[in-house]
BADOLUM-148782 format. One record per residue (C-alpha): residue number from 1; x, y, z; chain. Coordinates in nm, 3 decimals. Example, Ala and Ser with C-alpha at 12.3 -4.5 7.8 and 13.67 -1.06 7.14 Angstrom:
   seq        c1        c2        c3   mol
     1     1.230    -0.450     0.780     A
     2     1.367    -0.106     0.714     A
***
This chain:
   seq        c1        c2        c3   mol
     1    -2.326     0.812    -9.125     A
     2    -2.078     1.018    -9.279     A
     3    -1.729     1.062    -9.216     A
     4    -1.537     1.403    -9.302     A
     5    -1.156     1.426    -9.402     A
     6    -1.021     1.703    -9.305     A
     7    -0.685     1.885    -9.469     A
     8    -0.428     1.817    -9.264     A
     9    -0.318     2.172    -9.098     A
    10     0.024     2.067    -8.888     A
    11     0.332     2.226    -9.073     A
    12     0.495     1.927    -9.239     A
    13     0.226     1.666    -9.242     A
    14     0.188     1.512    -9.569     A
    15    -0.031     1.265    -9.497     A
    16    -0.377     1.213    -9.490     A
    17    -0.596     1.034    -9.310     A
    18    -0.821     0.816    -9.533     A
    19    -0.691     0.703    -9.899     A
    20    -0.930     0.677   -10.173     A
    21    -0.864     0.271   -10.184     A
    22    -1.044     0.218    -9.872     A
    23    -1.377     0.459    -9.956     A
    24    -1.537     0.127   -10.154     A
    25    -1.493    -0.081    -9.797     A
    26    -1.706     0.237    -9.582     A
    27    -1.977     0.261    -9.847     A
    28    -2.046    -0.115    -9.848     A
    29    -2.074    -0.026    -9.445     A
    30    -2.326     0.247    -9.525     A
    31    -2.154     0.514    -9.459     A
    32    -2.065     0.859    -9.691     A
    33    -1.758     1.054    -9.713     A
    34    -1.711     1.389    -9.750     A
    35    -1.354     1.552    -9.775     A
    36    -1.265     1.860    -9.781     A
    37    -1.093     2.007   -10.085     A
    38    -0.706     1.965   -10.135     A
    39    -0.750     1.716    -9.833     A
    40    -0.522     1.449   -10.022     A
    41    -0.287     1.674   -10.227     A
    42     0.008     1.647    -9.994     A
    43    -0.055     1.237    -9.986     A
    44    -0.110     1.255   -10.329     A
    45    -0.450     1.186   -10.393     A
    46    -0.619     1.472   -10.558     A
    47    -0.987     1.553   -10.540     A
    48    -1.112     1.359   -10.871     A
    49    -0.936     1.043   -10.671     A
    50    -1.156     1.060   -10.387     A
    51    -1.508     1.171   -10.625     A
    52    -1.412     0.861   -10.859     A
    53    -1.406     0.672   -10.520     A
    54    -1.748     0.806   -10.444     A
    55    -1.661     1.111   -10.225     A
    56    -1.822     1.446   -10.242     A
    57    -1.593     1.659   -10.219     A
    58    -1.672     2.008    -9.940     A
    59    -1.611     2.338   -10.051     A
    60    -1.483     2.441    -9.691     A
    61    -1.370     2.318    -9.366     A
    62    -1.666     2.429    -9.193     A
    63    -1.901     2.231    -9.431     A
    64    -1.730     1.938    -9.358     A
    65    -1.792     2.002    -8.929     A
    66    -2.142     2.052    -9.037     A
    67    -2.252     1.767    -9.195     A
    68    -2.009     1.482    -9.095     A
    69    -2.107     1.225    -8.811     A
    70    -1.716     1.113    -8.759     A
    71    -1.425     1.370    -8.846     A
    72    -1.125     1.197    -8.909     A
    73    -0.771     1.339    -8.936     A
    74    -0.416     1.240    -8.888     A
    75    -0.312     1.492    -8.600     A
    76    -0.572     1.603    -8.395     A
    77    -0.559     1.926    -8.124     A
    78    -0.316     1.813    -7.913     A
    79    -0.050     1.779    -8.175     A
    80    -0.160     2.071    -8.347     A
    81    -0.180     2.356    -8.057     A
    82    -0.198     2.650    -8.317     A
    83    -0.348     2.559    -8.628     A
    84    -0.583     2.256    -8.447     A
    85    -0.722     2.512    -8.210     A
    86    -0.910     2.712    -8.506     A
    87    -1.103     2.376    -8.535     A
    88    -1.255     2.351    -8.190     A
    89    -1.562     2.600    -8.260     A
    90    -1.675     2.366    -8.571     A
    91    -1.725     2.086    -8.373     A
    92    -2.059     1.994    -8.222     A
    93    -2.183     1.793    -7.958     A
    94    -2.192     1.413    -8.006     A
    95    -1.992     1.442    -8.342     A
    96    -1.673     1.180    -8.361     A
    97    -1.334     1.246    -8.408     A
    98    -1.026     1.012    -8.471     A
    99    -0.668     1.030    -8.485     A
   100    -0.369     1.118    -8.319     A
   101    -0.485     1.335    -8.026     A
   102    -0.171     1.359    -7.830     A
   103    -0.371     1.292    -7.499     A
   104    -0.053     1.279    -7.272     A
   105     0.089     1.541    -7.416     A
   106    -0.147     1.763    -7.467     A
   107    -0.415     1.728    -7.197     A
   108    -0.570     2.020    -7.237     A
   109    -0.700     1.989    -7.603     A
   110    -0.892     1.659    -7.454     A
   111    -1.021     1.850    -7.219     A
   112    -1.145     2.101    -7.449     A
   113    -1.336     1.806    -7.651     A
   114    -1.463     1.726    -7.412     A
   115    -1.594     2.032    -7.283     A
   116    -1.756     2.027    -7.660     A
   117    -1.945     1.673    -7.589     A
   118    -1.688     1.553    -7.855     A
   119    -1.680     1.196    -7.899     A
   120    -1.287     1.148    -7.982     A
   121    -1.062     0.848    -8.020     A
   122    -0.654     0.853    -7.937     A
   123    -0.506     0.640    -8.209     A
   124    -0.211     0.625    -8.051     A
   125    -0.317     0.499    -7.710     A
   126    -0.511     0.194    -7.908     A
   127    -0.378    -0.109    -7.675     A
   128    -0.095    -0.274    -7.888     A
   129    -0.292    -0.615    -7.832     A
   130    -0.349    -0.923    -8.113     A
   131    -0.729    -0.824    -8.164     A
   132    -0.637    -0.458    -8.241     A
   133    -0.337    -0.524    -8.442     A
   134    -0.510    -0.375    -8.752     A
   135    -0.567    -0.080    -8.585     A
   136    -0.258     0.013    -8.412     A
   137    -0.075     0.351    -8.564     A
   138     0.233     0.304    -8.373     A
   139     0.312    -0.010    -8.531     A
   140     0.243     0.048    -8.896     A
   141     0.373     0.446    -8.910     A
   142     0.698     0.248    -8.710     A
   143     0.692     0.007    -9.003     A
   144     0.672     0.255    -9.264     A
   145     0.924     0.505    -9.132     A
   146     1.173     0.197    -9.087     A
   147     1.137     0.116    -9.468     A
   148     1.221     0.475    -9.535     A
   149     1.519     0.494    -9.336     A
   150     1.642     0.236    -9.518     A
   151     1.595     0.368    -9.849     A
   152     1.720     0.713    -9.752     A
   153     2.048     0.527    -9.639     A
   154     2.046     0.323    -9.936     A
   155     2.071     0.627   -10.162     A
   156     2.322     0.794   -10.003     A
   157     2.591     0.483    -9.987     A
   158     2.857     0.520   -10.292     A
   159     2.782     0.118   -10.397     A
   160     2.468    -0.081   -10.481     A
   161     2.266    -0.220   -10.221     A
   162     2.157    -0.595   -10.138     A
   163     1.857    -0.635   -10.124     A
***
């Protein structure tokens, strides 16, 4: 199988959806990953991060929709109405995506996946159950925008911090 990570395309979004430290745990699975160049350079991973990981790296978008099994991406479609639409046409039928499709939201651009045969998965309607702890978005983007807030509040107070 390969999986394809895609640039992120939403104005704003610096993140990315699969880090070079976790490539090592999908190869021992079996599976290949192909991103697409400049994928990690908002997140901070450049290309030779993901290659030294065992990545190849995809000259374009589209050769990433052509060869990968499972697309994977931070903010799918429905969060991404303008940009995310452009995408639609490269997928095929049967091919996987995950991330944060917006489903409620957006019904439509499930709708249109569907209407693709596209196999996609709504991170953020993952049940917020023990077993799938270690998948649930909510949770850990919650946790890490919590930690922020409290740095960016630290910073800005005239005295040192506890910590």
């Amino acid at each position: 199988m390969i999986v394809g990570v895609l640039r992120e395309t939403y104005p704003g979004e610096h993140r990315v959806a699969l880090v070079p430290a976790v490539l090592p745990s999908l190869k021992k699975g079996g599976m290949d990953v192909m991103v697409e160049s400049k994928a990690g350079d908002q997140a901070g991973y450049p290309d030779s991060a993901y290659v030294e990981k065992g990545a190849t790296i995809a000259s374009s978008r589209a050769q990433v929709f052509e060869k990968a099994d499972c697309v994977v991406q931070v903010r799918l479609l429905g969060a991404n109405l303008t940009e995310g639409q452009a995408d639609l046409a490269g997928f095929r039928k049967g091919q996987m995506l995950i991330g944060m499709a917006e489903a409620l939201t957006a019904p439509q651009s499930v709708q249109d996946l569907a209407s693709r045969e596209v196999v996609a998965f709504a991170l953020e309607l993952m049940p917020r159950i023990t077993r799938a702890q270690s998948m649930d978005i909510l949770s850990s983007m919650g946790t890490v925008a919590g930690y922020k807030a409290v740095l960016i509040a630290a910073s800005s107070l005239p005295k040192m911090f506890p910590m």
